[in-house]
N, C-alpha and C positions, 0 to 999 in steps of 0.2 A: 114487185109482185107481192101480193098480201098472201097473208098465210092461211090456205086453206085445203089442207089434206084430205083423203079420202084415209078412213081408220079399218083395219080387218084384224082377223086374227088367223094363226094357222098353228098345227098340230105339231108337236117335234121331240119325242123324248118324254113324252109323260109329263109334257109342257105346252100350255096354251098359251105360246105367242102372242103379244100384241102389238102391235104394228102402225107405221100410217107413213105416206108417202104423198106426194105431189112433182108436179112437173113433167118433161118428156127430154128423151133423151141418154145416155149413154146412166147406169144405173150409179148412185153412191150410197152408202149407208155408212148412218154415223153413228157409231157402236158406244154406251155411256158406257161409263168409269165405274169406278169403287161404288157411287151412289145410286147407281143402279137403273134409272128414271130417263125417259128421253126424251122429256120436258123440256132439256135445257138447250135440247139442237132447236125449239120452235121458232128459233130469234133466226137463226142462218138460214133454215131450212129455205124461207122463200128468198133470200138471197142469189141463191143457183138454181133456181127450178126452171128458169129459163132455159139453163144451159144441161141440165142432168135430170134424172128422175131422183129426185133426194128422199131418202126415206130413214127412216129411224125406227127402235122399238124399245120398250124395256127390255132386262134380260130378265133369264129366268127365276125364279124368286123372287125379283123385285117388283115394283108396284103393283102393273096389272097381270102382269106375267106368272102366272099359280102353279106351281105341279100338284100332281098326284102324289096325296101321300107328305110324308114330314121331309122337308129342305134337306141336300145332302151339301157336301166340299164340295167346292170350287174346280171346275175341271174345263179347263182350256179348250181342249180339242171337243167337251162337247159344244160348248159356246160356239166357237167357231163353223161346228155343224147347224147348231140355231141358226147365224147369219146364212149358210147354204139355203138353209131350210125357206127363209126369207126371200132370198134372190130366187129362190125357183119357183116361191108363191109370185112374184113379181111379174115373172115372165122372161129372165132371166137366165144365163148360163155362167154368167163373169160378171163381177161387181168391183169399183174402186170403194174401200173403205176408208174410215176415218176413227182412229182409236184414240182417247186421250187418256192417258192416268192410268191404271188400271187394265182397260179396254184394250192398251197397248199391246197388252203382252196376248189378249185372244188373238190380235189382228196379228201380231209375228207367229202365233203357232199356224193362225190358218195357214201364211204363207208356207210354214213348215210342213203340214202336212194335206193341203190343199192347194197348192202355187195354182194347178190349173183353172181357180173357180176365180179369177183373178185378176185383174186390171193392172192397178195401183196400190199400194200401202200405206198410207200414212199416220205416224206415228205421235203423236204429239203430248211430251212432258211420261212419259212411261217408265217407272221407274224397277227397271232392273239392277236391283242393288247388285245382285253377283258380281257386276261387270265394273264395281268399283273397286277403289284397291283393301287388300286382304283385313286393314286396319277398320278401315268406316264397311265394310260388308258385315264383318264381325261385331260393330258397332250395332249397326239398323237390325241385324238376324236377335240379336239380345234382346234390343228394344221392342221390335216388333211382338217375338215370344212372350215378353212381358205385358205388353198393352193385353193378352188375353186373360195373364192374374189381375190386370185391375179392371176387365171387363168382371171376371168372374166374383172378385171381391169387393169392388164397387159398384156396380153397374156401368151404364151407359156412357152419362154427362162426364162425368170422372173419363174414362176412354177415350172420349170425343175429343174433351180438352187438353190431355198427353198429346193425343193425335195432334192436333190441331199444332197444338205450341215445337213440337219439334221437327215436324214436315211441311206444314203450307208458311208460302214466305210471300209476302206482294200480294195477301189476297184482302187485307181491310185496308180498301182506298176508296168506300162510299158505296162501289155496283152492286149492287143485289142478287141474288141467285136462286132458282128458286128450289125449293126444299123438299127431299125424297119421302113420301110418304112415311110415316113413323116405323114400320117393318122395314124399312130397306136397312137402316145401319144397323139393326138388328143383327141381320141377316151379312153384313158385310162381319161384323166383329165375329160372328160366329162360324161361319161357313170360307169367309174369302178374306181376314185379314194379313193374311201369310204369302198372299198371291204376287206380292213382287219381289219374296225371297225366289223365285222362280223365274229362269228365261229361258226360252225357246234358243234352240240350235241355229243362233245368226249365223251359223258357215252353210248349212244347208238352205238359208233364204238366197246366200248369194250364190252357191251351185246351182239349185234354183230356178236360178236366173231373174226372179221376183222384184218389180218396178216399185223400190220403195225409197222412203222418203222419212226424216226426221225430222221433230222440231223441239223449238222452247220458244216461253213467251218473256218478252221486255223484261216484264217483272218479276220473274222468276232468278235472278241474280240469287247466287249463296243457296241456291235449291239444292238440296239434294239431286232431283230429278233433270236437274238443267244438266248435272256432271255424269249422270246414267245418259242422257241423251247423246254427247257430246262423246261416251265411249263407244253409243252403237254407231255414230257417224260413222268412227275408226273403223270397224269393224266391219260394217256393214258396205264400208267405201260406197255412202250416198250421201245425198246432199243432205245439209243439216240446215233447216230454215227458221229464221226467226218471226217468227209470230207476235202480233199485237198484244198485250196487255199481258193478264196471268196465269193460275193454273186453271179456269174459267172463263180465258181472255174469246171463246167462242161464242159463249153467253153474254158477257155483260160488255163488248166491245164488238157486236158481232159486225158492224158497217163495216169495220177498220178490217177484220177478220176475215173476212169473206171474198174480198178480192186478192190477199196475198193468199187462201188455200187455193183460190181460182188460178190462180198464176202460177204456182208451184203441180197442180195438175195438171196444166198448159206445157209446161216444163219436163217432166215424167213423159209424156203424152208425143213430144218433139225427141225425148233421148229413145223411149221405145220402139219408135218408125223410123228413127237414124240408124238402129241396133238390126233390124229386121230387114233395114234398105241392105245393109251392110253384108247382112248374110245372105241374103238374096241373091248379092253380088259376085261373093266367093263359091256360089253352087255355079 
């Protein structure tokens, strides 16, 4: 199916949403990352619109998404209200999302303090340092602090490329990706770079009860993120799925991508009506 969205916007927070969705069917939303932009789901999007209503949006402050008023920090549980805000301009009561990178950590607060708005979760490449051990947490918590003296003392490229060269691992193999409007890293260095020294209450997702799901991609070996992934498996006792290509692998590998997030919802979708057959059973 070719990609052709219908685009809207809606109201949330002293925040003009924007939005665009295609397809019919049980709802998903693919929530971007650190980068802000939801450009990058336009590859998947028609992928599953056969089988789901797929929608995406920027977040707020990023691209087209503008508040009122000057940009504040980074706040989970309002993002997470954003995506409500979204699912109910839809037509919506309960949405399966999709979080990579960054994005992660909205989709486990929503869990956290929204389970009922709900379907699925999945989580892919989210990098909750805390949940690593005491040595590399106190590592990344340094680093990260620091990337904001060489935002503030260097500017940007300087920032970009710290970032770049100690966090992304498997991302120069040719795919292209496309590029956040020049405010978005702006706006991540100044407002959200701190955002995965933070994790939402994984014991509360699994009291819960919350149908979720983790991943990493092929090429993600030696990530940081792949080892933060592989601790919320633990934790969260859900399946931990591997994904095609990198920390982009949604983007620039989406054919290959797109039938294992399909199967892994398939998956979720069969353990939560086995869960529900189950209880049924013992009323």
């Amino acid at each position: 199916m070719s990609f052709h969205p219908t685009y809207a916007t809606v109201e949330n927070e002293d925040c003009t949403l924007h939005y665009w969705y295609q397809g019919t069917g049980p709802l998903l939303i693919f929530v971007p990352g650190g980068n802000g932009h939801g450009r990058q789901f336009n590859y998947i999007m028609p992928l599953l619109s056969s089988q789901f209503k797929v929608a995406t949006f920027d977040r707020r402050q990023m691209s087209a998404s503008k508040v009122k008023g000057p940009n504040k920090k980074f706040n989970p549980a309002q993002q997470a209200r954003d995506i409500i805000t979204i699912m109910k301009a839809l037509g919506h009561d309960k949405t399966s999302i999709f979080g990579s990178s960054g994005s992660g950590i909205i989709a486990f607060q929503m869990a956290v303090s929204y389970p009922e708005t709900l379907e699925h979760v999945i989580c892919h490449e989210t990098p909750t340092t805390a949940l690593l051990s005491a040595a590399e947490s106190t590592e990344l918590m340094d680093f990260f602090f620091g990337l904001q003296d060489i935002y503030r003392e260097k500017g940007m490229q300087p920032t970009m490329d710290a970032f770049a060269k100690k966090i992304m691992v498997g991302i120069d193999d040719g795919h292209k990706t496309q590029k956040p409007e020049s405010w978005n890293p702006k706006n991540q260095f100044e407002n959200e770079m701190n955002m995965g020294l933070y994790c939402p209450d994984l014991v509360k997702i699994v009291e819960n009860g919350t149908s979720v799901a983790v991943g990493f991609g092929t090429k993600s070996e030696g990530a940081m993120y792949k080892r933060t992934v592989l601790e919320q498996g633990k934790r969260l006792e859900c399946e931990v799925c591997e994904f095609p290509g990198h920390h982009h692998g949604f983007e620039t590998q989406a054919e290959d991508f797109a039938p294992v997030l399909m199967g892994l919802l398939e998956r979720l979708e069969e353990k939560r009506k086995a869960k529900l057959g189950s209880k049924t059973q013992d009323a």
